[in-house]
N, C-alpha and C positions, 0 to 999 in steps of 0.2 A: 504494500500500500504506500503507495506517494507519501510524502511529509507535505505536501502542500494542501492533501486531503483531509488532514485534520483540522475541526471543528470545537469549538468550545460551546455546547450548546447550556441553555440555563433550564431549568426545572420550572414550568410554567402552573402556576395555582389561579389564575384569574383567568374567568372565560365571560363570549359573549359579545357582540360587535365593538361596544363601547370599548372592553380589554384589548381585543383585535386592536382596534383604530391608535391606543395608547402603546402599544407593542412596535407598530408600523412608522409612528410619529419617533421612535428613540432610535430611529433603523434597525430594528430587528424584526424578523418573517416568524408567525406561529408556524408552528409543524407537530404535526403528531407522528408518531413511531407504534409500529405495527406488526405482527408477524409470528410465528412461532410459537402463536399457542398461548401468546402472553397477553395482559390487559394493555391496553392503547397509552400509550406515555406522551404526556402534552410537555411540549418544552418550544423556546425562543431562540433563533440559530441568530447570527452577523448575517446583516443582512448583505453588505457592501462584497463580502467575502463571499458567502453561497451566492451570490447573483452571480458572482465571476465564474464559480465551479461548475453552475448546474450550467453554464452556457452549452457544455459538452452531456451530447445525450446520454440515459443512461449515468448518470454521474452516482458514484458511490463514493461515500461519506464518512471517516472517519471519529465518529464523535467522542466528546470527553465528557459524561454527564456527571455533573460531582465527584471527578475522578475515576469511576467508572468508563473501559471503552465498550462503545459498542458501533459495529458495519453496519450500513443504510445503505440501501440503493433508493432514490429520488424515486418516484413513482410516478404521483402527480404532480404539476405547478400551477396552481392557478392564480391568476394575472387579472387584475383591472382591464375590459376590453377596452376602455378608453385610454387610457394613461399608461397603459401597460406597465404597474406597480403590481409586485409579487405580492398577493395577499393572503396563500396559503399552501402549506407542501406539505403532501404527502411521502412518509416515507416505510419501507419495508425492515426489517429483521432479517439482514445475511451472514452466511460465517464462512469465514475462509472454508474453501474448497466445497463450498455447498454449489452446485448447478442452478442457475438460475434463467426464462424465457423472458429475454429483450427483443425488443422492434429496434433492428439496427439499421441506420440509411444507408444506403446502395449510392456509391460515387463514380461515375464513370470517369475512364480515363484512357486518351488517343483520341486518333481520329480517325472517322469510319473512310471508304473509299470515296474518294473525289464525287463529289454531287447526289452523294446521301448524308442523309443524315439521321442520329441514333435516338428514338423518340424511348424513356422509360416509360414503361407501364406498370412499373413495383417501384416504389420509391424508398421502402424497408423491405430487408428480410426477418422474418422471427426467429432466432435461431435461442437454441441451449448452449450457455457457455459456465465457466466459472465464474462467479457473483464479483471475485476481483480481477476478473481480466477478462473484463466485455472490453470487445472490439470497439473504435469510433465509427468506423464506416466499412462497411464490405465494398474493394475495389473490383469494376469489372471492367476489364481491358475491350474497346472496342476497333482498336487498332485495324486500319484496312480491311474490315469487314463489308465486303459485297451486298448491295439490294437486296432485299429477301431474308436476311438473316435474323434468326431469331434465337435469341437465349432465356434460355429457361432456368429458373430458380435450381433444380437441379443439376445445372449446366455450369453453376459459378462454384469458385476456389473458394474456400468457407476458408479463413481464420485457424491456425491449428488450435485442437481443441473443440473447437467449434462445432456443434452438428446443426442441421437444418429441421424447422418446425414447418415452414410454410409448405404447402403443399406443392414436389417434384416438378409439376406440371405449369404451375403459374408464370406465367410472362411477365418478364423482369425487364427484357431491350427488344424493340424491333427494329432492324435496319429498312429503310424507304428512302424513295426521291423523294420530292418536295414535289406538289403537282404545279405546272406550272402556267400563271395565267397569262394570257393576253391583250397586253396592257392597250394595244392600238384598237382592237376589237373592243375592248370595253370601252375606249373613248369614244367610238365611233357610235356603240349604240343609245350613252351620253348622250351626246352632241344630238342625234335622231329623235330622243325625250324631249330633250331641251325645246328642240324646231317644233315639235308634234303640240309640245305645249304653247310654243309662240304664237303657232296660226289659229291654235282655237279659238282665244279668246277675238280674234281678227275675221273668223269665220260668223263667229256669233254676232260682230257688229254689223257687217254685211245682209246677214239672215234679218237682220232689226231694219 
């Protein structure tokens, strides 16, 4: 586990929006801890610091509760939709070498053959990994790949360690052109709207 992973979280006894809002305003995020069979533990993390950690998905968490350590995987984060201010996180009960199912993001990397291009259609894989050493992103090389090509969720290099949750058969990358329009052909039929509209109204004065 990282040394930058560590956390000093404080032992939270007041609950309720009010407590919430008074927690937020000291920079500190409520979180509850969860997991394992035990009762839910309300405590107040650094806000300035978890904001920086959880930027990385899947971020697991160090904590020091009254001296006590305990491993969190981040779960939830929920965010002000407006303001986008952390207002509450969920967090899990992990222990070294326990397996744990993340939704890890799929990054591609290369470039497909001259005048395709690589649409994703999975933008996470599920996989089971170890609780401390979930991957940031599953890399899939799209390098010179031909029209037509398609990779499949069981088709990519998983992380060692790593096994795959999502279903073998899901569509991860399709390679295609780009269809391509025509630009003179749509002005033309513009311009023919345009005219179609100008004589109407010149038609109708006529008819008057």
């Amino acid at each position: 586990m990282a040394e930058d992973n560590k956390v000093v979280a404080d032992v939270r006894d007041a609950f309720g929006k009010g407590a919430a809002r008074k927690i937020r305003a000291a920079g500190k995020i409520p979180a509850v801890i969860y997991g394992h069979g035990t009762d839910p533990q309300h405590v107040t993390l650094p806000g300035h610091q978890v904001a920086l950690l959880i930027r990385k998905a899947n971020a697991v968490l160090d904590l020091d509760i009254a001296g006590k350590g305990q491993l969190v995987l981040v779960k939830d984060v929920q965010k002000d939709p407006v303001h986008q201010i952390i207002e509450h996180i969920d967090l899990i009960v992990v222990k070294k070498g326990e397996k744990v199912q993340v939704e890890v993001p799929v990054h591609l990397e290369g470039e497909t053959a001259a005048g395709t291009i690589a649409d994703v259609d999975s933008h996470t894989l599920t996989l089971e990994v170890e609780a401390t050493h979930i991957p940031e992103s599953v890399v899939v090389s799209v390098e010179g790949l031909e029209e037509g090509t398609q990779i499949h969720a069981k088709d990519v290099e998983l992380p060692k360690g790593a096994s795959l949750v999502t279903d073998g058969e899901s569509l991860v990358v399709n390679v295609h052109t780009p269809q391509k329009v025509d630009l003179g052909e749509e002005a033309g039929e513009a311009e023919g709207e345009a005219e179609a509209e100008a004589e109407a109204p010149a038609e109708e004065a006529a008819a008057e």
